[in-house]
Structures are given as C-alpha cells and as structure tokens.
Legacy VTK file of the C-alpha trace (Angstrom):
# vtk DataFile Version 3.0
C-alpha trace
ASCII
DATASET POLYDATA
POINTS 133 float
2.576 -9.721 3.239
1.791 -11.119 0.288
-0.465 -13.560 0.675
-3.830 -13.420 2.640
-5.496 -15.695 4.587
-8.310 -16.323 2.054
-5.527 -17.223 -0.164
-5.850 -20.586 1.470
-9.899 -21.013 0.432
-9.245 -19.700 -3.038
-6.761 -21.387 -4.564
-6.809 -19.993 -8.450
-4.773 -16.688 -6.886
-7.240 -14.302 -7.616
-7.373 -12.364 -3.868
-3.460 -12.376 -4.049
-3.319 -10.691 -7.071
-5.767 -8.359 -5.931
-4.256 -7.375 -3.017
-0.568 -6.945 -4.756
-2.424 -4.523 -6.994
-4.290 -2.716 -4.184
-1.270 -2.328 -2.389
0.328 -0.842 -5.272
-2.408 1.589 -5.732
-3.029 2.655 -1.993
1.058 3.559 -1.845
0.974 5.353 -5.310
-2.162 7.703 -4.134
-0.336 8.303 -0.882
2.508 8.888 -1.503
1.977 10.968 -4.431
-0.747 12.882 -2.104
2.030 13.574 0.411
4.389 14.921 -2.053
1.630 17.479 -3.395
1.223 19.115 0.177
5.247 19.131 0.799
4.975 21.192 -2.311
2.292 23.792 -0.347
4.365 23.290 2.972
7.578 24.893 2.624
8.984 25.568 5.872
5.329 26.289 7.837
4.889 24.397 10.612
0.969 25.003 11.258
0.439 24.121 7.310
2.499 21.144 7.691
0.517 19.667 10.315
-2.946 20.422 8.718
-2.063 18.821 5.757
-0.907 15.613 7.606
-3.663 15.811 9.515
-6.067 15.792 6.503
-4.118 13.197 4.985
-4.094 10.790 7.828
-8.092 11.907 7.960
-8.568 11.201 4.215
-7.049 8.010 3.952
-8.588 6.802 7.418
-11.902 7.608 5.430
-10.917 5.415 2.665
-10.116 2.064 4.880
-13.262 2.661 6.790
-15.145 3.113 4.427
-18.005 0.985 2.419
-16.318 0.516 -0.770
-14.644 -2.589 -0.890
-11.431 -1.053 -0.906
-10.048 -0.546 2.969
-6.386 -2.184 1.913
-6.467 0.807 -0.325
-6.808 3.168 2.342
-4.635 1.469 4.854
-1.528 1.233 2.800
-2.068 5.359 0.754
-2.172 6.431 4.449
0.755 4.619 5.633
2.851 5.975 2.428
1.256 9.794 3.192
3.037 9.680 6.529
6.189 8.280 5.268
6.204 11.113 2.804
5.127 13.524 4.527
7.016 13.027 7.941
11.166 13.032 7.437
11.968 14.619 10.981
10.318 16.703 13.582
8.936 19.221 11.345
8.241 20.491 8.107
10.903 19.201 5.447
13.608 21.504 3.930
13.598 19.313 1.067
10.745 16.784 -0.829
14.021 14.862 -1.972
13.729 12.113 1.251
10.033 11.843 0.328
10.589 11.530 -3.427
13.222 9.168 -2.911
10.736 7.184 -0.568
8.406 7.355 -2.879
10.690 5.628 -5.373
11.845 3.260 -3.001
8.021 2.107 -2.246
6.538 1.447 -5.593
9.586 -0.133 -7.117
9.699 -2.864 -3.995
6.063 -2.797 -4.474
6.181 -3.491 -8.537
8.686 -6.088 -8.142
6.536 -7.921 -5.322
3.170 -7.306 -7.843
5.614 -9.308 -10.466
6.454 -11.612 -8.444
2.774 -12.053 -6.984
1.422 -11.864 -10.385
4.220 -14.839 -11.468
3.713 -17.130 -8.724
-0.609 -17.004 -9.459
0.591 -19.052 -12.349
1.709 -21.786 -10.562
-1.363 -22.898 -8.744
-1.249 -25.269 -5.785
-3.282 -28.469 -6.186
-4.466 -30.312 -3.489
-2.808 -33.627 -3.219
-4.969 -36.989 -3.692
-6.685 -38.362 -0.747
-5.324 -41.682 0.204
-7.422 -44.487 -0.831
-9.661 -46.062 1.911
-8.520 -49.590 2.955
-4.757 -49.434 1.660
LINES 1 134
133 0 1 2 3 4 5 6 7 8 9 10 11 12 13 14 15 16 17 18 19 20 21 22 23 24 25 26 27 28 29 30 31 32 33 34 35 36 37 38 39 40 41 42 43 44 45 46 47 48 49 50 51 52 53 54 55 56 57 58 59 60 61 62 63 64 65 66 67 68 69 70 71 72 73 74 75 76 77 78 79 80 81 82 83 84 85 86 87 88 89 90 91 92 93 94 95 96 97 98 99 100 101 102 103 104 105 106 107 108 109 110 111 112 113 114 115 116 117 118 119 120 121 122 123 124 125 126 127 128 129 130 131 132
C-alpha cells in the first residue's frame, strides 16, 4: 500500500511521500464528511441513504476528476462508507463511526511516519560490474 509503482522510476521518495499524505487527507475528508451527515441522520432511513448516496457521488467526483488528486477521492470515499455504513440502516449511535474514524487516521499517521522515515533512506542502485572481469 505504501509504495507505488513509480516508486521504482523515482527513487528520491518523493511519489511515496505524496501518496502517504494523500491518503491521509482523502480518509480525514471522508470520514469526517460521513460523521457530519450521521449527525443530520438520526434514525431516518430515506435521509440516510441520500446522504450516502451524495457522498459516494461526491467523492466519485473527486477521483474522476481533472485535478491531480484521484487517490484523494478514492480513499475520502472509501472512509465515507465506512463511516457512514455500521449495519443495515441508519446508525443509533456515531460512536462505531467515530471510533473508525480514530482507528483510520491513527494507522494512517503512523504509516505517513513511517513512509516519511523510510524516504530518508534512499535506495542506490548498485555498481554495474565492470566489462571484461
């Protein structure tokens, strides 16, 4: 997860960083977005599955779009569901989604720590053999 393919073409870290810090971004906005409408839900079913429904359409919006930042949108929508959705219907409490939310960005801050340690430590290729040796 947290390293990309073009990891392998750049090798000063820079797209790993990025995307450690995207990531990190895309679940905060999500998830934080899918807390706000569990606070307009309550127990109304029809509301419930508007807002998820905008959510999912907002973020979907963001990772299609021309901006440069689709990982953004990709990983706010995934946390929006996973806030938003604790069971067949509308929550009776935001606790599972606040405590979801918790879970998320401190396993994503650790990895974005980790990511941001490891960038340190470059790779360098290794010395071609000499020809006729």
């Amino acid at each position: 997860m947290a390293i990309p393919t073009t990891a392998v073409q750049e090798p000063d870290g820079r797209t790993v960083v990025q995307r450690a810090v995207y990531r990190l971004v895309g679940c905060a906005l999500g998830a934080l977005l899918g807390l706000l409408c569990l606070y307009w839900v309550g127990q109304n079913f029809l509301v419930w599955v508007l807002l998820l429904m905008g959510g999912v359409w907002l973020t979907s919006q963001i990772q299609t779009g021309s901006t440069g930042i689709s990982y953004v949108g990709i990983q706010a929508g995934l946390a929006f569901v996973l806030s938003m959705i604790q069971g067949q219907g509308p929550p009776l409490s935001p606790i599972p989604g606040i405590d979801r939310f918790a879970g998320i960005i401190a396993g994503l801050a650790v990895l974005l720590i980790i990511t941001m340690v490891m960038s340190l430590f470059r790779l360098k290729p290794s010395p071609a053999p000499a020809q006729g040796d």
